[in-house]
mmCIF file as Biopython writes it, N, C-alpha, C and O atoms, coordinates in Angstrom:
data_model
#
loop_
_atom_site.group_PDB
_atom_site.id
_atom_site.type_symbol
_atom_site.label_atom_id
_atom_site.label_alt_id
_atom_site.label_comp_id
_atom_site.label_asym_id
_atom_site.label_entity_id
_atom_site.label_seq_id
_atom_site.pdbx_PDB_ins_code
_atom_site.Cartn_x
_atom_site.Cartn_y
_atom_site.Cartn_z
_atom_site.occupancy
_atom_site.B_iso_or_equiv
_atom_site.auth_seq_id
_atom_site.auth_asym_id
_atom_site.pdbx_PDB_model_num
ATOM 1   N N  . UNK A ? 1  ? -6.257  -16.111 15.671  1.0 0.0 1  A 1 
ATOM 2   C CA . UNK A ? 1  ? -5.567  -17.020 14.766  1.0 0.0 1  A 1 
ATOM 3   C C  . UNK A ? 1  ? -4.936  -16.221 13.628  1.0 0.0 1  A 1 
ATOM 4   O O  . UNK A ? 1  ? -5.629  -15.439 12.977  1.0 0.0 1  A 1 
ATOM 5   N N  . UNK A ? 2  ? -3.667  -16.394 13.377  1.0 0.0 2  A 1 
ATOM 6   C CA . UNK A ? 2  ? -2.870  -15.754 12.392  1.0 0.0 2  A 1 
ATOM 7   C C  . UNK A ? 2  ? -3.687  -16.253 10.856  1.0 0.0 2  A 1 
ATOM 8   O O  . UNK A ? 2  ? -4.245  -17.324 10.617  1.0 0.0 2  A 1 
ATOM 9   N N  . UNK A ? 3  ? -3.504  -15.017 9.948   1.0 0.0 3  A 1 
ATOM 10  C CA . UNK A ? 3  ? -3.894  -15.480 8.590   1.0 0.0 3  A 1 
ATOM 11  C C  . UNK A ? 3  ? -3.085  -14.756 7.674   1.0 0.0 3  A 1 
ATOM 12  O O  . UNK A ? 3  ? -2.957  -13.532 7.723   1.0 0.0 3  A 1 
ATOM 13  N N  . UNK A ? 4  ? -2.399  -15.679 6.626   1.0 0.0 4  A 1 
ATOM 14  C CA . UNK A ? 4  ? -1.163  -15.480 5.767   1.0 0.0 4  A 1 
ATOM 15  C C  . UNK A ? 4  ? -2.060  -14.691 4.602   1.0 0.0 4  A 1 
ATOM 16  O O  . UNK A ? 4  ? -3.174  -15.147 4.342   1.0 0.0 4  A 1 
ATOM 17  N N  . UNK A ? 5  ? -1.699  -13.808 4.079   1.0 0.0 5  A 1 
ATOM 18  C CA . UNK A ? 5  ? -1.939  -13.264 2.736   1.0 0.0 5  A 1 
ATOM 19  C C  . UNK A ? 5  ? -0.520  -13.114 1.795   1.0 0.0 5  A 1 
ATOM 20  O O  . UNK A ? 5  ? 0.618   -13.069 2.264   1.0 0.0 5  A 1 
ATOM 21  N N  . UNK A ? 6  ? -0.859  -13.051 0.426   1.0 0.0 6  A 1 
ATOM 22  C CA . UNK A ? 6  ? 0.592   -13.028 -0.409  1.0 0.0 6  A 1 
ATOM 23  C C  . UNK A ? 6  ? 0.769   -11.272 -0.806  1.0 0.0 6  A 1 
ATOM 24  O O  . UNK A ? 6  ? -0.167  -10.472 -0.799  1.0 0.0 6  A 1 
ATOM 25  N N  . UNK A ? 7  ? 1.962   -11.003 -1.081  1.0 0.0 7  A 1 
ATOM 26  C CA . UNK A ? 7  ? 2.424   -9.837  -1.365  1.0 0.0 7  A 1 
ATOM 27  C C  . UNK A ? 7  ? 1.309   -9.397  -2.276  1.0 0.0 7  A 1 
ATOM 28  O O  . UNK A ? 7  ? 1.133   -8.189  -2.112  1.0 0.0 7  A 1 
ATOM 29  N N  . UNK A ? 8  ? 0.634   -9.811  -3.013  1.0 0.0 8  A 1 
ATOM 30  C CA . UNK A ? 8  ? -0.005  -8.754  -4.208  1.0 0.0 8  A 1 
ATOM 31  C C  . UNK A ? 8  ? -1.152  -8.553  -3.052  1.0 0.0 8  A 1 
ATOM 32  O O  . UNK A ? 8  ? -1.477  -7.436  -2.650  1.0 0.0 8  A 1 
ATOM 33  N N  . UNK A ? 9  ? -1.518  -9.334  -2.742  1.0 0.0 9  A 1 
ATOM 34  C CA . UNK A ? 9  ? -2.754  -8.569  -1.323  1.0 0.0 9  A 1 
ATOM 35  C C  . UNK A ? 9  ? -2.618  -8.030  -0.696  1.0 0.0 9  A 1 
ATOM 36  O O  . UNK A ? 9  ? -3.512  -7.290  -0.286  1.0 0.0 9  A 1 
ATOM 37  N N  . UNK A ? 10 ? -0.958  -8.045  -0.014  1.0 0.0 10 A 1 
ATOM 38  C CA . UNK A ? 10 ? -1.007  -6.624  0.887   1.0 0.0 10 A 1 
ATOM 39  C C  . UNK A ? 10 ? -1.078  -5.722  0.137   1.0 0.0 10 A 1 
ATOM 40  O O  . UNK A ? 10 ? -1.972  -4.888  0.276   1.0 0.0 10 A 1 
ATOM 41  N N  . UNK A ? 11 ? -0.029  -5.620  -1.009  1.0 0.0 11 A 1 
ATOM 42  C CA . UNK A ? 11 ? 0.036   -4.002  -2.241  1.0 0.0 11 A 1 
ATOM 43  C C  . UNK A ? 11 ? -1.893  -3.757  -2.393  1.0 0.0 11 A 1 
ATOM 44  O O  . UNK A ? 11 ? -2.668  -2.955  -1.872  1.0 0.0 11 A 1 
ATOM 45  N N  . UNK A ? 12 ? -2.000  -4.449  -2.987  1.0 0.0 12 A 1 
ATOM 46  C CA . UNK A ? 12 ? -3.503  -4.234  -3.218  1.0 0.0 12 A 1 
ATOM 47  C C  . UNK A ? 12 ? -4.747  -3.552  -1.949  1.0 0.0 12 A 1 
ATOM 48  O O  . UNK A ? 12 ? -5.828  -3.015  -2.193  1.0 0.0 12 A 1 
ATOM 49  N N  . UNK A ? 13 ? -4.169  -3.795  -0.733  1.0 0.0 13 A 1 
ATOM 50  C CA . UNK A ? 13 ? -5.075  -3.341  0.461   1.0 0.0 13 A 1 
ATOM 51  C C  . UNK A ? 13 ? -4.186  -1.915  0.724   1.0 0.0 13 A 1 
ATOM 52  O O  . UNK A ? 13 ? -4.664  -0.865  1.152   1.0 0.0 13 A 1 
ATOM 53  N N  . UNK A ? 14 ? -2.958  -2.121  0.405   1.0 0.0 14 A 1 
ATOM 54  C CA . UNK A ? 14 ? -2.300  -0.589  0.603   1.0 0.0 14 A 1 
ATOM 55  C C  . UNK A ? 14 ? -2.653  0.400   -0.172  1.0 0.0 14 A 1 
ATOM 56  O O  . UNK A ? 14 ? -2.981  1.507   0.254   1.0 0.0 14 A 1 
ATOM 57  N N  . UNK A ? 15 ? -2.603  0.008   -1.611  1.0 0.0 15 A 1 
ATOM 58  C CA . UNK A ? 15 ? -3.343  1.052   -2.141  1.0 0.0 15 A 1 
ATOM 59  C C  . UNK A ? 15 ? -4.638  1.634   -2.242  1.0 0.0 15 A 1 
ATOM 60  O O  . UNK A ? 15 ? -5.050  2.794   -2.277  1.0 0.0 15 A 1 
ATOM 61  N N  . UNK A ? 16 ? -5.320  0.180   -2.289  1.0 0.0 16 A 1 
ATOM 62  C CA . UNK A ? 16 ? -6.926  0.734   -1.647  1.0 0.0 16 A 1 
ATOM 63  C C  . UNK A ? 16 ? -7.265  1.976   -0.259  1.0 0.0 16 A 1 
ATOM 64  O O  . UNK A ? 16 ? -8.133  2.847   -0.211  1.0 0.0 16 A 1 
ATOM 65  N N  . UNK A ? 17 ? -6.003  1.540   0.933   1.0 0.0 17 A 1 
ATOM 66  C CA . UNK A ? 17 ? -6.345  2.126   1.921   1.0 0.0 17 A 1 
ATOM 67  C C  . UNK A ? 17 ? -5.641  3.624   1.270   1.0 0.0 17 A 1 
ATOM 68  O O  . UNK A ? 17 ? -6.526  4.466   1.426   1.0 0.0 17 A 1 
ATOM 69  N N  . UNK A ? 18 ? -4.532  4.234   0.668   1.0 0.0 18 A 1 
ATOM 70  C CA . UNK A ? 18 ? -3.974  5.393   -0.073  1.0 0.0 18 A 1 
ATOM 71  C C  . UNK A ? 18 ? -5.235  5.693   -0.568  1.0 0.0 18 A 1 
ATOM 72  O O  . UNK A ? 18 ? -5.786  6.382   0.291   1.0 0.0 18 A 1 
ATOM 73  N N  . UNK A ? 19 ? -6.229  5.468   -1.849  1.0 0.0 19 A 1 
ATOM 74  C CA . UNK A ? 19 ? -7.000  5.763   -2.549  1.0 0.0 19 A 1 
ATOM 75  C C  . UNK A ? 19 ? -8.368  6.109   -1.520  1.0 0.0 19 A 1 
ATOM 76  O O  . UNK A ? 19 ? -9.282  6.913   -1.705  1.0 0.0 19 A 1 
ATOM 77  N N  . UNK A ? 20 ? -8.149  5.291   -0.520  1.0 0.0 20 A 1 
ATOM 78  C CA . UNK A ? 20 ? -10.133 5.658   0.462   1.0 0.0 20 A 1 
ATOM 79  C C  . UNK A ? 20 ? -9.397  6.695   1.101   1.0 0.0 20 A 1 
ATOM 80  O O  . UNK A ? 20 ? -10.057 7.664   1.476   1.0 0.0 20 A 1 
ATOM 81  N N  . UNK A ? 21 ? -8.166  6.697   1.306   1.0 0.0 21 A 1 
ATOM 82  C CA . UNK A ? 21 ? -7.890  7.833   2.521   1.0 0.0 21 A 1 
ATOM 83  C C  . UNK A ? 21 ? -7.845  9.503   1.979   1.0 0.0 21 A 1 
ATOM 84  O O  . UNK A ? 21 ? -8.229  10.439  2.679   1.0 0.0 21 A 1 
ATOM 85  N N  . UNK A ? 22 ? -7.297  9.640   0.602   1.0 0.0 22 A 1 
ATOM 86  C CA . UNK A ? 22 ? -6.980  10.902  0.116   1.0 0.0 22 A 1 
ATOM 87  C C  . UNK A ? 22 ? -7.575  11.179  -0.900  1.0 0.0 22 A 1 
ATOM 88  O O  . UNK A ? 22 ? -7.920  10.232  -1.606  1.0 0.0 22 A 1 
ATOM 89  N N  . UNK A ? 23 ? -7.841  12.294  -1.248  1.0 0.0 23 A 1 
ATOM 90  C CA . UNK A ? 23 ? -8.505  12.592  -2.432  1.0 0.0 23 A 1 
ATOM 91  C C  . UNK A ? 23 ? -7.776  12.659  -3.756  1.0 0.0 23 A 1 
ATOM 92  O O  . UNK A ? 23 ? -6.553  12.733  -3.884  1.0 0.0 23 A 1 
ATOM 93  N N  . UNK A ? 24 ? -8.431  12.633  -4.464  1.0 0.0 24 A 1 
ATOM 94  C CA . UNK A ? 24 ? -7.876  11.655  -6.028  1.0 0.0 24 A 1 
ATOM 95  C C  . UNK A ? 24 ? -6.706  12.902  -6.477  1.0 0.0 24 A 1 
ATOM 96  O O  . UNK A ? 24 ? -7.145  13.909  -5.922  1.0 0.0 24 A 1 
ATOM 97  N N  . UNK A ? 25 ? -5.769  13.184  -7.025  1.0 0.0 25 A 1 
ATOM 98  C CA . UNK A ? 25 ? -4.913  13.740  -7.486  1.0 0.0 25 A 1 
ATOM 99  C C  . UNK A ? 25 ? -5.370  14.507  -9.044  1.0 0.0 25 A 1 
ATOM 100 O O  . UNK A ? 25 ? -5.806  13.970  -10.062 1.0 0.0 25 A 1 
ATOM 101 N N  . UNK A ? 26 ? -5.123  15.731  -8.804  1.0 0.0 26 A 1 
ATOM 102 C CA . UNK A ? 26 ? -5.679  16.469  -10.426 1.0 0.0 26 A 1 
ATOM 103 C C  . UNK A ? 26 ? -4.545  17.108  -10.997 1.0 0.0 26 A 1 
ATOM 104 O O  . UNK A ? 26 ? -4.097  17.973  -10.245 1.0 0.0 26 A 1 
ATOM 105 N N  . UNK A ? 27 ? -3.797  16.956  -12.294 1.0 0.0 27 A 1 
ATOM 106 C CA . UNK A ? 27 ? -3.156  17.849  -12.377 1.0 0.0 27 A 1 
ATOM 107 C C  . UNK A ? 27 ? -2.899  17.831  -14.256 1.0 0.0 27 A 1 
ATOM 108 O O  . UNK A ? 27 ? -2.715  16.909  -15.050 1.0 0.0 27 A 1 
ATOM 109 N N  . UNK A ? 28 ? -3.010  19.418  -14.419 1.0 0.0 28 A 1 
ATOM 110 C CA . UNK A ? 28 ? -3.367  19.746  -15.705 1.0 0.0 28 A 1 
ATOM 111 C C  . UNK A ? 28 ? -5.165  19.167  -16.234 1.0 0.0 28 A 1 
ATOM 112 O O  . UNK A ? 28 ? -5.534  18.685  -17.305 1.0 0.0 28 A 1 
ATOM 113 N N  . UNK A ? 29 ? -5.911  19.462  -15.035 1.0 0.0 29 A 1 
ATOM 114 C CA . UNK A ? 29 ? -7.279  18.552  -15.437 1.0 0.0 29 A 1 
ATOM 115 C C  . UNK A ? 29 ? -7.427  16.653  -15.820 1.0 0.0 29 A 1 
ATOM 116 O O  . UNK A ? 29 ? -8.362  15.882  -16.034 1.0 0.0 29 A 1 
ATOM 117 N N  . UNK A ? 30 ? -6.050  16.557  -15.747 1.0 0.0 30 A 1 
ATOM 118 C CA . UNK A ? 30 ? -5.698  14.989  -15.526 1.0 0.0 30 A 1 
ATOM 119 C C  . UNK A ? 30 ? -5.849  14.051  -14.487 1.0 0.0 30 A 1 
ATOM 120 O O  . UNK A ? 30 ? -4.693  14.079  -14.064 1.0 0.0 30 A 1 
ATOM 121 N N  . UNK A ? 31 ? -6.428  13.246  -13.775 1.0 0.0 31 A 1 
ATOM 122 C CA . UNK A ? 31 ? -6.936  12.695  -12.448 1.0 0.0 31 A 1 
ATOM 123 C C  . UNK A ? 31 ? -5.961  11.383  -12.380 1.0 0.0 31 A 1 
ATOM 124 O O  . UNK A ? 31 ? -5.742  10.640  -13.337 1.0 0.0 31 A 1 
ATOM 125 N N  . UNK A ? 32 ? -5.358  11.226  -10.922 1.0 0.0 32 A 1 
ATOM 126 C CA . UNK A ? 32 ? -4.804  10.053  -10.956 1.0 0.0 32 A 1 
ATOM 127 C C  . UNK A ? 32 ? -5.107  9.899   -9.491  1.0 0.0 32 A 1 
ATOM 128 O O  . UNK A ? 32 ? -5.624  10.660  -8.672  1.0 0.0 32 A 1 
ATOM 129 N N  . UNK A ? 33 ? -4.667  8.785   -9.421  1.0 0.0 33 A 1 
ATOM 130 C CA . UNK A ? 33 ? -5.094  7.790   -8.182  1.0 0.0 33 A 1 
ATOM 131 C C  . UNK A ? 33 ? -4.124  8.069   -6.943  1.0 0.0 33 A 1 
ATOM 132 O O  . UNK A ? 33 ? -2.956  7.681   -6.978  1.0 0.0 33 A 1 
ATOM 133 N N  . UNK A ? 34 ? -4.624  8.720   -5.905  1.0 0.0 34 A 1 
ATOM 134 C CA . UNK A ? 34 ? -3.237  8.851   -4.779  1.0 0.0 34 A 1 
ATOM 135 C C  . UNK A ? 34 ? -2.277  7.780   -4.748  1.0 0.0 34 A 1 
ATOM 136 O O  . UNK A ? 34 ? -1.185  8.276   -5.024  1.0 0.0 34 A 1 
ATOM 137 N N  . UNK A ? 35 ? -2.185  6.704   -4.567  1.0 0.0 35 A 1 
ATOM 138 C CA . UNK A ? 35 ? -1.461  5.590   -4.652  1.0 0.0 35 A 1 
ATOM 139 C C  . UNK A ? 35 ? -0.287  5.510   -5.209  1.0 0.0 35 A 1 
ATOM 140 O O  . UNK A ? 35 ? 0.888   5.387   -4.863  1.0 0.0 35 A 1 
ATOM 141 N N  . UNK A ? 36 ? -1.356  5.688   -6.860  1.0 0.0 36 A 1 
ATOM 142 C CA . UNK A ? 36 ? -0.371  5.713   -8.355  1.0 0.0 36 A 1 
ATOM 143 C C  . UNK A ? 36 ? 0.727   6.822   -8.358  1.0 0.0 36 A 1 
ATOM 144 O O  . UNK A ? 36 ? 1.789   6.812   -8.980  1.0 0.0 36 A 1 
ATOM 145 N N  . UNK A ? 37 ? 0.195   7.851   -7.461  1.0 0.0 37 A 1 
ATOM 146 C CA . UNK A ? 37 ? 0.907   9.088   -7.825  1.0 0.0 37 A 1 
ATOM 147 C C  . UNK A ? 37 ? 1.823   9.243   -6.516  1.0 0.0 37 A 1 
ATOM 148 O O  . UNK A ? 37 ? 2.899   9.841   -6.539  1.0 0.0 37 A 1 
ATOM 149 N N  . UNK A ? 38 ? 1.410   8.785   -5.648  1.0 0.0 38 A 1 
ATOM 150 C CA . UNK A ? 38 ? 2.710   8.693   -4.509  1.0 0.0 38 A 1 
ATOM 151 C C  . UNK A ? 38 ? 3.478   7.437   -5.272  1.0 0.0 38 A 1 
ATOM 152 O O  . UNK A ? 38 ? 4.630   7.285   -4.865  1.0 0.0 38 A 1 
ATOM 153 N N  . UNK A ? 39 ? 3.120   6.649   -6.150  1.0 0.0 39 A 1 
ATOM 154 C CA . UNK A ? 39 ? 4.673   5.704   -6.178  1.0 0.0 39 A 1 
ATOM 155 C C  . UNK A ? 39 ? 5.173   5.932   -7.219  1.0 0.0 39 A 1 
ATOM 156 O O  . UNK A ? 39 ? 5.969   5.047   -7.534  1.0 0.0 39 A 1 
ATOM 157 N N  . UNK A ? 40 ? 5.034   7.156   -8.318  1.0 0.0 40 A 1 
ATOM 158 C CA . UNK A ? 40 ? 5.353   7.639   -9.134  1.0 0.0 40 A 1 
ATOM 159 C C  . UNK A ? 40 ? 6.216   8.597   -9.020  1.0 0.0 40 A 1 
ATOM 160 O O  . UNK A ? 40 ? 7.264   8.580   -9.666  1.0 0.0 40 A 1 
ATOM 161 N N  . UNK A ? 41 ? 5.795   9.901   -7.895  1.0 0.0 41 A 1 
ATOM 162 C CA . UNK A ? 41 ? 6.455   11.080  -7.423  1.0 0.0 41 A 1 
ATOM 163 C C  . UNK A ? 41 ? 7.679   10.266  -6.391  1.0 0.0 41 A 1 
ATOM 164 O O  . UNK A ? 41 ? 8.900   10.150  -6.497  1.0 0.0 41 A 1 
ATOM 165 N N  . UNK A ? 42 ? 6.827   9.860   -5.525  1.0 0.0 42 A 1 
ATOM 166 C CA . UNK A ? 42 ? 8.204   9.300   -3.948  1.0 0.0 42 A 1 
ATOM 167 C C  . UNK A ? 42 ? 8.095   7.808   -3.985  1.0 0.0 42 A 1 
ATOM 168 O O  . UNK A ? 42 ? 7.123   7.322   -3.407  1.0 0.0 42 A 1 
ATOM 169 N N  . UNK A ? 43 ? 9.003   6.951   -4.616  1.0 0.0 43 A 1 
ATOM 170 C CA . UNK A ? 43 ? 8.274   5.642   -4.274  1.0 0.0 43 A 1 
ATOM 171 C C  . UNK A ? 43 ? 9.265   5.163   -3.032  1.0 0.0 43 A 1 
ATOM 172 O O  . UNK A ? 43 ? 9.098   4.013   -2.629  1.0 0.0 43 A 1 
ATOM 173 N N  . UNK A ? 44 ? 10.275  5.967   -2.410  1.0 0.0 44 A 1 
ATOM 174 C CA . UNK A ? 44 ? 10.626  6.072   -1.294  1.0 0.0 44 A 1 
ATOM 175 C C  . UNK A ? 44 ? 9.778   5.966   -0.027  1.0 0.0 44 A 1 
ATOM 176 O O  . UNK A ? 44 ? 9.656   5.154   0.890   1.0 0.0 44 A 1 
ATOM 177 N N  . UNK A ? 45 ? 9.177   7.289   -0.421  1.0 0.0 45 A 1 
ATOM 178 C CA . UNK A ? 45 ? 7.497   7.322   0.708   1.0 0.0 45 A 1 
ATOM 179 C C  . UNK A ? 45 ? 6.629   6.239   0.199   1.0 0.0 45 A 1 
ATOM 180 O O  . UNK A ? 45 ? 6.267   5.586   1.178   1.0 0.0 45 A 1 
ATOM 181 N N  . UNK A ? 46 ? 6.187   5.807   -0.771  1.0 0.0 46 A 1 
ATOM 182 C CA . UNK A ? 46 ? 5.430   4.831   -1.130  1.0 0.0 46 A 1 
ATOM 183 C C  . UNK A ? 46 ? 5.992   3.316   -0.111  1.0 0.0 46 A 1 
ATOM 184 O O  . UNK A ? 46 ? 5.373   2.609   0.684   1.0 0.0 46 A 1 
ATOM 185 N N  . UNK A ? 47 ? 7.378   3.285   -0.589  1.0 0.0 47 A 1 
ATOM 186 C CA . UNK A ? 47 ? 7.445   1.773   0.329   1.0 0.0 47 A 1 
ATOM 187 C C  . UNK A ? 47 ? 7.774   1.953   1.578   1.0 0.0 47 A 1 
ATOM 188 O O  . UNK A ? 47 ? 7.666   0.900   2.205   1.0 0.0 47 A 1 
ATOM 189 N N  . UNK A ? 48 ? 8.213   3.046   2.361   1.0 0.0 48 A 1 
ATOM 190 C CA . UNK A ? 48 ? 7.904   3.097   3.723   1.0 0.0 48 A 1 
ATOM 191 C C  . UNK A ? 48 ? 6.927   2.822   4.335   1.0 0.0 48 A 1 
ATOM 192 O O  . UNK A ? 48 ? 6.692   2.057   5.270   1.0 0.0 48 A 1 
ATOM 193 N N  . UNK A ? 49 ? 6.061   3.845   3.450   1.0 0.0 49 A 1 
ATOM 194 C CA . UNK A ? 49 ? 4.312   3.755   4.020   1.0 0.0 49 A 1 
ATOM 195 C C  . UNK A ? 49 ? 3.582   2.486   3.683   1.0 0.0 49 A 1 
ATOM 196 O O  . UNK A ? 49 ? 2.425   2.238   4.022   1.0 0.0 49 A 1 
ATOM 197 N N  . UNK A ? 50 ? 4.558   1.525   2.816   1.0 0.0 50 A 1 
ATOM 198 C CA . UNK A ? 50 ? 3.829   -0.133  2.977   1.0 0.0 50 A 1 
ATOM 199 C C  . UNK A ? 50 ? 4.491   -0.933  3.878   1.0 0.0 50 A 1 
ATOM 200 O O  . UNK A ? 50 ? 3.902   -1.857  4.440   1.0 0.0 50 A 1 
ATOM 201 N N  . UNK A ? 51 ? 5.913   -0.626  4.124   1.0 0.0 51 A 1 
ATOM 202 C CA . UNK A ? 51 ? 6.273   -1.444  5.199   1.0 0.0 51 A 1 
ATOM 203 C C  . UNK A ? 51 ? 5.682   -1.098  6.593   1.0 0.0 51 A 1 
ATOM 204 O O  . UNK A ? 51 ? 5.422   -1.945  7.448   1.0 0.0 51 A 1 
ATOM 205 N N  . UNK A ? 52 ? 5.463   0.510   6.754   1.0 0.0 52 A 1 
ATOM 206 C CA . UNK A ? 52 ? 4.456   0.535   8.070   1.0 0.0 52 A 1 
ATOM 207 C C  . UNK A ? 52 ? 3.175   -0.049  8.124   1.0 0.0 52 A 1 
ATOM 208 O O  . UNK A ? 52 ? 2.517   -0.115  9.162   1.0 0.0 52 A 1 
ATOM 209 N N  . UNK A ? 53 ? 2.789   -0.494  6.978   1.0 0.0 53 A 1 
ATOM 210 C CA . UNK A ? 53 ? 1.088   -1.065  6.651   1.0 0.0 53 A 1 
ATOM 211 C C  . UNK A ? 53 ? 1.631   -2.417  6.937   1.0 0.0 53 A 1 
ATOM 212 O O  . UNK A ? 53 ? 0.954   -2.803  7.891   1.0 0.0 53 A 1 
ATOM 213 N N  . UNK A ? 54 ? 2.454   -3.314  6.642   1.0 0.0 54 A 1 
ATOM 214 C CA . UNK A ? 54 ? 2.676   -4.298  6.806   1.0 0.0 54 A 1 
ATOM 215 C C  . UNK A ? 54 ? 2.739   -4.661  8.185   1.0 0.0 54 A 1 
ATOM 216 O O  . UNK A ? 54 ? 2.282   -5.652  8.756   1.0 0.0 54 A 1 
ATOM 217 N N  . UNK A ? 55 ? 3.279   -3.848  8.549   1.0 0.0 55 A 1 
ATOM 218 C CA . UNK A ? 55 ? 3.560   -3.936  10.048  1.0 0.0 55 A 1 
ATOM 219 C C  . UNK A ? 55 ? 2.710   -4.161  10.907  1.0 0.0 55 A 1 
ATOM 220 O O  . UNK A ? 55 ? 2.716   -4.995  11.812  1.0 0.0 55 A 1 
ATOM 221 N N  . UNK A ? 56 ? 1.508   -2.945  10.455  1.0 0.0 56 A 1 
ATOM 222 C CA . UNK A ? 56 ? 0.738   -2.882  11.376  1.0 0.0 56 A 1 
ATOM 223 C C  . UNK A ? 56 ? -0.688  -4.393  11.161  1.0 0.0 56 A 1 
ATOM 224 O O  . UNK A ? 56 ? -1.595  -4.759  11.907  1.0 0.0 56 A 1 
ATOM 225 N N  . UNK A ? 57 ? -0.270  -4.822  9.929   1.0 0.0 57 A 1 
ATOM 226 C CA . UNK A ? 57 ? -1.001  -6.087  9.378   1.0 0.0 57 A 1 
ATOM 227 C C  . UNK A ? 57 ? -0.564  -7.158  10.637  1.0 0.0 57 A 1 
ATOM 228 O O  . UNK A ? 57 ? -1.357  -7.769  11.354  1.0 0.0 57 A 1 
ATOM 229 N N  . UNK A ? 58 ? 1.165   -7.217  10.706  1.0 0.0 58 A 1 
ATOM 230 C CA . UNK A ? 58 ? 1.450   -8.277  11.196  1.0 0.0 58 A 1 
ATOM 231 C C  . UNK A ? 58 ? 0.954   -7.931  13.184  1.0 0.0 58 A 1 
ATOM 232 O O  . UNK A ? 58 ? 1.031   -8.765  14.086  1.0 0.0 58 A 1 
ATOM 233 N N  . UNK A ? 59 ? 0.525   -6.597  13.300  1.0 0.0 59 A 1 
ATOM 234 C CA . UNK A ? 59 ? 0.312   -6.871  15.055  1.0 0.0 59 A 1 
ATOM 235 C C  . UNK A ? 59 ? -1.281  -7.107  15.058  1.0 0.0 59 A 1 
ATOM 236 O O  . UNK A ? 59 ? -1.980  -6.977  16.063  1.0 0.0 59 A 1 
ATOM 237 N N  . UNK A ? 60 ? -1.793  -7.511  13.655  1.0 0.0 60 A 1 
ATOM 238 C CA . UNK A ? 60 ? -2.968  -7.685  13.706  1.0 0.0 60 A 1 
ATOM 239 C C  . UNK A ? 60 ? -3.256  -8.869  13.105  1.0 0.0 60 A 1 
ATOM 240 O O  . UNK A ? 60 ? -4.294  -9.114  12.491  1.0 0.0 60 A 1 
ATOM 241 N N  . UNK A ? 61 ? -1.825  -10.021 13.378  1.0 0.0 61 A 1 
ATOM 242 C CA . UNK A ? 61 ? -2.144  -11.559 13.125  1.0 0.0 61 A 1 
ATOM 243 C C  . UNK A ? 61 ? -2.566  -11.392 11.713  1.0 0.0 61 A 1 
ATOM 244 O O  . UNK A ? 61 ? -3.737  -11.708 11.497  1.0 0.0 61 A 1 
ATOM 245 N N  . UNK A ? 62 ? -1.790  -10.917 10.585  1.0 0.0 62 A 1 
ATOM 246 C CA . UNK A ? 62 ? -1.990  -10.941 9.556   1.0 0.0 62 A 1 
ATOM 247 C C  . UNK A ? 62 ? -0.104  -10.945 8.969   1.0 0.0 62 A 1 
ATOM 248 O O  . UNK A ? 62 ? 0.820   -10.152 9.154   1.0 0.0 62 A 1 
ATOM 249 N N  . UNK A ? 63 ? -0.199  -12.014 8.362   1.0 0.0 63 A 1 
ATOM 250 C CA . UNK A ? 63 ? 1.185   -12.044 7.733   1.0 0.0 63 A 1 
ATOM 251 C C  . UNK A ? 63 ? 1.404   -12.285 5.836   1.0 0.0 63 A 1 
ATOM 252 O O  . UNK A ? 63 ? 0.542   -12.895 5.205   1.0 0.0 63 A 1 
ATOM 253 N N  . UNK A ? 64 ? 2.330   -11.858 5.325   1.0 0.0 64 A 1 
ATOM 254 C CA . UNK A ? 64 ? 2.913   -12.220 4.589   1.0 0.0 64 A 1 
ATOM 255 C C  . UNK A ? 64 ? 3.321   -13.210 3.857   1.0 0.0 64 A 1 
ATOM 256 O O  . UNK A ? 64 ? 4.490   -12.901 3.625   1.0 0.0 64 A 1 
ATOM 257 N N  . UNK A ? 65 ? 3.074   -14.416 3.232   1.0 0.0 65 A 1 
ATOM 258 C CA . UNK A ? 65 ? 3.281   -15.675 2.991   1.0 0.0 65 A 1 
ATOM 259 C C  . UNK A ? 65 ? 4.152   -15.331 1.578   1.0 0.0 65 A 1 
ATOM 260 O O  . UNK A ? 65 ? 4.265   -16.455 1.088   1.0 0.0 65 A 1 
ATOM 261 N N  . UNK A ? 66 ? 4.793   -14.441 0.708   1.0 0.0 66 A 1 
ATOM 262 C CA . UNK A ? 66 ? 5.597   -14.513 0.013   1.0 0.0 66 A 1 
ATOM 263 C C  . UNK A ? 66 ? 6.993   -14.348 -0.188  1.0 0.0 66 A 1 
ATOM 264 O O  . UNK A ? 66 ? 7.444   -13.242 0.111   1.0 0.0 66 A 1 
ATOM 265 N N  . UNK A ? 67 ? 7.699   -15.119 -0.586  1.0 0.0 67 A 1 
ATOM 266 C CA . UNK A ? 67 ? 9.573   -14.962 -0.576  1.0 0.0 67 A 1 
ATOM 267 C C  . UNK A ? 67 ? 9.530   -13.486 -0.808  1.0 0.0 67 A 1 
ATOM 268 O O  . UNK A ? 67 ? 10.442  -12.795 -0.355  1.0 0.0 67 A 1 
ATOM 269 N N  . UNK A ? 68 ? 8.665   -13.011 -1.395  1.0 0.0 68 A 1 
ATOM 270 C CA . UNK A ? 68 ? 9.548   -11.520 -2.431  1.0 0.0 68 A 1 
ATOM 271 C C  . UNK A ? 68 ? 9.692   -10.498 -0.835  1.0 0.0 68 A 1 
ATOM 272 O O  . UNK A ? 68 ? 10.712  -9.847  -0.608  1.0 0.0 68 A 1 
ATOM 273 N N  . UNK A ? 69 ? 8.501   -10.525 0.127   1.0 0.0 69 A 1 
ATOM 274 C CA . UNK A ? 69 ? 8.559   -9.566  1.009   1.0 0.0 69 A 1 
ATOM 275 C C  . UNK A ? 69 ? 9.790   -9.600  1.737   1.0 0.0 69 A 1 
ATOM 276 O O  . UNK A ? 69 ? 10.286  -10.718 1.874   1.0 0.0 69 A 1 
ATOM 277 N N  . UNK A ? 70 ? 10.294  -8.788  2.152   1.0 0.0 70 A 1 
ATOM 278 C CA . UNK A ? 70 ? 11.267  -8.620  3.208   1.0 0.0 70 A 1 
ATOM 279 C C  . UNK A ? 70 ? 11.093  -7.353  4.558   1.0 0.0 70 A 1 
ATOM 280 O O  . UNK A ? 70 ? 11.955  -7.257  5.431   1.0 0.0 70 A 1 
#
């Protein structure tokens, strides 16, 4: 059975899955969050790598329920 989630839940499971997957970012002894720092440095790569997350949401009967997504 399909189940709709809204855009801030997918962002929110994307970055969670960025943050469990890579190790935290250090620079100048400063720590930031892989996530934060891929959509800071590339947010090119950042929204690719959510539209492939999306994607792979939707072959797993998980969709999108907000206007903003495209």
């Amino acid at each position: 059975m399909a189940q709709v989630i809204s855009y801030a839940d997918a962002l929110e499971m994307y970055n969670e899955m960025l943050n469990d997957c890579n190790p935290t970012i250090k620079v100048c002894g400063i720590e930031f969050d892989p996530a934060y720092a891929l959509k800071e440095l590339d947010p090119i790569a950042y929204n690719v790598g959510f539209s492939d997350f999306c994607a792979d949401l939707e072959s797993d009967d998980i969709f999108i329920g907000d206007e903003y997504y495209v």
